[in-house]
SERO-4910 file (N, C-alpha, C, O; in steps of 0.05 Angstrom, whole numbers):
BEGIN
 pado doro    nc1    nc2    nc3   cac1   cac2   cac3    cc1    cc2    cc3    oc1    oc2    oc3
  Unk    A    407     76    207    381     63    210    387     34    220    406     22    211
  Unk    A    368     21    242    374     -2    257    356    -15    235    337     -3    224
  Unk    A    364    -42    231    352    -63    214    325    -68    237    301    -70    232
  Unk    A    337    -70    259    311    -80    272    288    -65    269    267    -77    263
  Unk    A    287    -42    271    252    -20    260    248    -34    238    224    -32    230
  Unk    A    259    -47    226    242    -61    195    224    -90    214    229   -114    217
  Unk    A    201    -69    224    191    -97    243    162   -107    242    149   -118    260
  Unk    A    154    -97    210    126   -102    200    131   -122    173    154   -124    164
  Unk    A    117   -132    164    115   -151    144     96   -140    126     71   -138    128
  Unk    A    118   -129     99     76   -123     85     83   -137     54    106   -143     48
  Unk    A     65   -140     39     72   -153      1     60   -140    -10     38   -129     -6
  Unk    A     80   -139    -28     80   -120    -51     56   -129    -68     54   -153    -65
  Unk    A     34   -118    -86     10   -134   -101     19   -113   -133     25    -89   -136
  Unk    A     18   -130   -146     34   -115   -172      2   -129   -197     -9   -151   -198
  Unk    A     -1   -107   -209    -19   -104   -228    -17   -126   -254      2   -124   -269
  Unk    A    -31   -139   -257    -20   -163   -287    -43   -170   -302    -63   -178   -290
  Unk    A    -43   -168   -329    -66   -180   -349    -52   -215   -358    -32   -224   -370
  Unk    A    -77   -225   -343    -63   -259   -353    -95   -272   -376   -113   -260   -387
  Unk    A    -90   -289   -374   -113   -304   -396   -125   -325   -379   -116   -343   -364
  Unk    A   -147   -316   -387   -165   -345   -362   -167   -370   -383   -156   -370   -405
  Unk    A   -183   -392   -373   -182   -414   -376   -189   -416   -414   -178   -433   -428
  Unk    A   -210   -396   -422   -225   -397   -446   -210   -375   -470   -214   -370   -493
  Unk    A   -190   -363   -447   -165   -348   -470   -174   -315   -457   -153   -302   -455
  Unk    A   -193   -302   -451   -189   -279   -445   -185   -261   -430   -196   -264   -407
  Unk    A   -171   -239   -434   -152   -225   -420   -171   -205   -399   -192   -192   -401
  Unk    A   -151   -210   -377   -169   -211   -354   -140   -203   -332   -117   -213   -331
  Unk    A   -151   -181   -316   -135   -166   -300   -137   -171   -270   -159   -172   -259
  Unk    A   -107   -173   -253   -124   -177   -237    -92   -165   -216    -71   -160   -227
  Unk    A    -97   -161   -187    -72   -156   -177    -62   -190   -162    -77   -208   -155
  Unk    A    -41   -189   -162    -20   -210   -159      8   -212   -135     30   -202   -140
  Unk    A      5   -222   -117     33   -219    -99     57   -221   -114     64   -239   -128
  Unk    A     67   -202   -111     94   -209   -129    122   -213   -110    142   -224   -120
  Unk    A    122   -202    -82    139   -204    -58    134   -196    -43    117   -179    -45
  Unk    A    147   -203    -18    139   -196      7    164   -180     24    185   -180     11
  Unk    A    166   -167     47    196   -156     44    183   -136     80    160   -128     86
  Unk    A    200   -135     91    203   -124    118    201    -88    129    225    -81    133
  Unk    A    192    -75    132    183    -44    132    182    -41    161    181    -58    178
  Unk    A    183     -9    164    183     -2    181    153     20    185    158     41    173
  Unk    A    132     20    195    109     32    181     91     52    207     82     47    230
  Unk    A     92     75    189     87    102    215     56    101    197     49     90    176
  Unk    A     44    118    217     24    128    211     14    159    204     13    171    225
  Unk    A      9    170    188     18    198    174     -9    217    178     -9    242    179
  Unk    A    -27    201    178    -60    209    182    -80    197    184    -78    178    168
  Unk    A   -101    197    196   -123    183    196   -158    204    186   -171    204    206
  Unk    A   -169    214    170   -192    231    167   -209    213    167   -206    190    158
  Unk    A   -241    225    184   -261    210    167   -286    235    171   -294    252    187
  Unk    A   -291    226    143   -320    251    131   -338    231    127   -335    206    125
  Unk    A   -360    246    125   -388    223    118   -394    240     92   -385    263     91
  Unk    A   -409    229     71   -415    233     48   -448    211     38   -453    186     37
  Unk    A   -461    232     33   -494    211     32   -487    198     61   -463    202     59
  Unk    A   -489    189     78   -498    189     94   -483    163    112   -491    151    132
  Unk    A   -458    158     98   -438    137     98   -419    147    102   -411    164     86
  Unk    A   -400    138    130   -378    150    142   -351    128    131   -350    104    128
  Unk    A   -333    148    127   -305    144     95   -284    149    128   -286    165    146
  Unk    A   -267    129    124   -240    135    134   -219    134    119   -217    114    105
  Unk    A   -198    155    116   -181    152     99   -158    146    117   -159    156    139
  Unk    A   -139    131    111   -113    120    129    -90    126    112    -82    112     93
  Unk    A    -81    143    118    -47    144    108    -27    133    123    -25    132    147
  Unk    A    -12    123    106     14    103    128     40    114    105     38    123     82
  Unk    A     66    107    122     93    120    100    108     85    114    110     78    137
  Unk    A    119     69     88    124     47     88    158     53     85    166     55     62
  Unk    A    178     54    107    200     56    104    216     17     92    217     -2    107
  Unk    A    223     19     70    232     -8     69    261     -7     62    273     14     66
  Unk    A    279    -33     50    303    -37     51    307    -34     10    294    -50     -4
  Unk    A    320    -19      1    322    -19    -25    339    -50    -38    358    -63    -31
  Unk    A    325    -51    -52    334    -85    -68    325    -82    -99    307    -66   -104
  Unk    A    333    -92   -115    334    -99   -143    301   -103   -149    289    -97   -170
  Unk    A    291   -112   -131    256   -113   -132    239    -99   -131    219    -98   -146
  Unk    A    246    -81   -110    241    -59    -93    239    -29   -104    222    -13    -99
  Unk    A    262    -25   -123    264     -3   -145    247      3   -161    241     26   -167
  Unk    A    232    -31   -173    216    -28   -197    191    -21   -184    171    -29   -195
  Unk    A    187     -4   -157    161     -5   -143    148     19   -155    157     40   -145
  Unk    A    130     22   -173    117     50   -174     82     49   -166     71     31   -153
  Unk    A     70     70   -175     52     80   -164     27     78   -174      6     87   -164
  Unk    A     31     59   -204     19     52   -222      6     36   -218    -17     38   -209
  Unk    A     24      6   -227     29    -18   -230     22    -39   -201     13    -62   -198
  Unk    A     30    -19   -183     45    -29   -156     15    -23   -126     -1     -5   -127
  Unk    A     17    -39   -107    -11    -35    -84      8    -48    -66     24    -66    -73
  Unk    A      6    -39    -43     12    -55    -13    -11    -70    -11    -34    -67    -20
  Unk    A      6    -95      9    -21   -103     31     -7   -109     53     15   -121     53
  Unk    A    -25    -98     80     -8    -91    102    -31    -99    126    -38    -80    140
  Unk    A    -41   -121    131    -56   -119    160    -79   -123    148    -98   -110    154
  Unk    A    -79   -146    124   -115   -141    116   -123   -122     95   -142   -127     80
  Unk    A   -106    -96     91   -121    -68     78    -97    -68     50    -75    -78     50
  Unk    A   -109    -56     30    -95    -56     14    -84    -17     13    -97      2     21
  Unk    A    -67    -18      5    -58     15     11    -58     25    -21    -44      7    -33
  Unk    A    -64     41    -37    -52     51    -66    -27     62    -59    -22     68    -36
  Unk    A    -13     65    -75     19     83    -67     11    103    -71     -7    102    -88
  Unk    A     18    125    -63     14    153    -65     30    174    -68     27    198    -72
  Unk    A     56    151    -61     89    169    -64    105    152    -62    100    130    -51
  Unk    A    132    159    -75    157    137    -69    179    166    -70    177    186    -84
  Unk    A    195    162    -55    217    179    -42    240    161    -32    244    143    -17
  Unk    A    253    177    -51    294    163    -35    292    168     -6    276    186     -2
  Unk    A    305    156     21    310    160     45    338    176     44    355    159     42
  Unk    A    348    199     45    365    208     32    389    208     60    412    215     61
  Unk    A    372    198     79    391    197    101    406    179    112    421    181    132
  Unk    A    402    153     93    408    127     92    400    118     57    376    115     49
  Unk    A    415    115     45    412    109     15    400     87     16    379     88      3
  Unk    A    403     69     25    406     47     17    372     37     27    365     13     29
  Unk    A    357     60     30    328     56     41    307     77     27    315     99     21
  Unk    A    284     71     24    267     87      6    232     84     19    218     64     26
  Unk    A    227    115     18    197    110     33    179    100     16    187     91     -6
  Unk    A    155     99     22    130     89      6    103    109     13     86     99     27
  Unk    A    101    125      8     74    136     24     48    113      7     50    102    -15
  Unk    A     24    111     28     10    102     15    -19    103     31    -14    102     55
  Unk    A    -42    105     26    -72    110     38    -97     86     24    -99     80      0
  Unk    A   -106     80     36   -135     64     33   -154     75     45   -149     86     66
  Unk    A   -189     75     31   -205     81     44   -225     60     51   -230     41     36
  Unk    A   -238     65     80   -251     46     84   -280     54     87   -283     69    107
  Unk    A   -303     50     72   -328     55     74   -340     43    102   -331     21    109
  Unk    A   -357     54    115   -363     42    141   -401     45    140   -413     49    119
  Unk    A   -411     42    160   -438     33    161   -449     54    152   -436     74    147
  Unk    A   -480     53    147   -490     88    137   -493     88    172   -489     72    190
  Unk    A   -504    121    168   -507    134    203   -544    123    200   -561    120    183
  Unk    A   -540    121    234   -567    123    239   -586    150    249   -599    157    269
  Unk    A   -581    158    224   -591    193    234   -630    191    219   -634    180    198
  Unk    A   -649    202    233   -665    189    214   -675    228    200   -691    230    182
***
């Protein structure tokens, strides 16, 4: 694997309960790092539902494994990549290069209702 395909920029948003100003606990997602990927596109669907057209975007986030990078799960853990936030939807060893691990991951984006009358 050429270092150079790691030629997208995306940050990691990691899940945290902190305490607001008056003491209560309050959740919120948080940048926790940022780190260099290589990023395909896996699928694109869109269905309408009530009368509002849904795109779903799958993308597979090839990145560089690091001490940071390990603790990434599916939980805890959200991309942000171009504006969109992605949920993880998979994490997979790159078994063809160790030292690298995929990310599958999808966001949906609600779009206008139709003008159907």
């Amino acid at each position: 694997m050429e270092i150079g395909k790691l030629n997208h920029r995306i940050t990691i948003l990691q899940h945290r309960t902190v305490n607001d100003e008056i003491g209560n606990h309050i959740t919120k997602w948080e940048e926790t790092f940022s780190l260099w990927a290589s990023v395909t596109t896996k699928s694109v669907t869109e269905t309408t539902d009530a009368g509002v057209t849904k795109e779903v975007q799958k993308l597979e986030f090839l990145i560089r494994q690091s001490p940071a990078s390990i603790n990434i799960n599916s939980t805890a853990f959200r991309i942000l990549f171009r504006g969109n936030i992605y949920d993880i939807t998979g994490i997979t060893p790159f078994y063809a290069h160790n030292s690298y691990m995929k990310i599958e991951g999808e966001t949906r984006k609600a779009g206008n209702f139709d003008d159907i009358n």
